[in-house]
N, C-alpha and C positions, 0 to 999 in steps of 0.2 A: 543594527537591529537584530536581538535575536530571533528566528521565525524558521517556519516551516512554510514549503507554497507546492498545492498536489497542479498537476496536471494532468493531462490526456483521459478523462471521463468523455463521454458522449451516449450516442445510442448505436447500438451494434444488435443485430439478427440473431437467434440465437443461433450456436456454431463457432460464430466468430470471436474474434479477437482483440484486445485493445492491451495498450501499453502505459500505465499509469508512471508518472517520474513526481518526486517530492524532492529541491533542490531545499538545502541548510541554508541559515546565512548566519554569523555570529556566532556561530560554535564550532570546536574541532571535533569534525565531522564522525572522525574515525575513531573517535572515544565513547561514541553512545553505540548503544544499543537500538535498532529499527525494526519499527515492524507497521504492518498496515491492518487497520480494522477496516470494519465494515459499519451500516448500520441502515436497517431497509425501514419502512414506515412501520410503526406500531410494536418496533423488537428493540431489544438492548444489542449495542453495540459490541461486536463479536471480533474475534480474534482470526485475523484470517494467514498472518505469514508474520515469522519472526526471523532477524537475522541478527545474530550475534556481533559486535565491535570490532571484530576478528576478522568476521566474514565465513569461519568457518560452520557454527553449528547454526540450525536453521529449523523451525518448528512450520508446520500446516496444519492448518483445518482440515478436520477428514474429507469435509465438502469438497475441499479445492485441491487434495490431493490429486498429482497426476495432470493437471492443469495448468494450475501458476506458479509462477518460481518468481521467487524474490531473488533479487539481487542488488550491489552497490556499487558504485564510484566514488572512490574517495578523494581523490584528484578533483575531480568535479563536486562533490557535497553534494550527491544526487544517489536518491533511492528508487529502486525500478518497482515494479511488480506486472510482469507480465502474463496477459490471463487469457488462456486458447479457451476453447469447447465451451463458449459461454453459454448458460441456461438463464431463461427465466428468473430462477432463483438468486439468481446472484446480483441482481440488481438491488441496487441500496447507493448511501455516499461513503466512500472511502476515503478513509482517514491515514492520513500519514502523522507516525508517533519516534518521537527520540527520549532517552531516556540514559543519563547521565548526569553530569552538572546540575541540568535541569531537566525537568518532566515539560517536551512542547509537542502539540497538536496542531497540526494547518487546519486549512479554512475546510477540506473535506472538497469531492468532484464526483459527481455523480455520475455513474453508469446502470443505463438501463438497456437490459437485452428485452428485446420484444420484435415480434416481426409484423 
């Protein structure tokens, strides 16, 4: 089955930290392009981290610059995004996207900072 599946959303304080993973299934992995949106209540769905099929070139939101870094396992068919200095703002569901073959979206995992 082809799919996307996000994990590690929760609630975190702001400051803190959490480690989001989106594991492929049904695709070679290391041919798409990934990247993670975002999308909080009431906003359109935003672009928060791209990483190229390569692994080399890699795009951020100005928001989250300095913050989170995307990263990949391709061994694993697993996408990271790891997100320190969490604000308020940054609470929304985050979406894990691949894009190759086929254009797939997971189910989305929500994280809310709030304390």
């Amino acid at each position: 089955q082809v799919q996307l599946v996000e994990s590690g959303g929760g609630l975190v304080q702001p400051g803190g930290s959490l480690r989001l993973s989106c594991v492929g299934s049904g695709i070679i992995f290391n041919n798409y392009v990934m990247g993670w949106y975002r999308q909080a209540p009431g906003k359109q769905r935003e672009l928060v981290a791209y990483l190229g099929s390569g692994g080399g070139a890699t795009i951020y939101a100005d928001s989250v610059k300095g913050r989170f870094t995307i990263s990949r396992d391709n061994a694993k068919n697993t996408l990271y995004l790891q997100m320190n200095s969490l604000k308020p703002d940054d609470t929304a569901v985050y979406y894990c996207n691949a894009r190759g073959q086929y254009v797939l979206w997971g189910q989305g995992t929500q994280v809310t900072v709030s304390s």
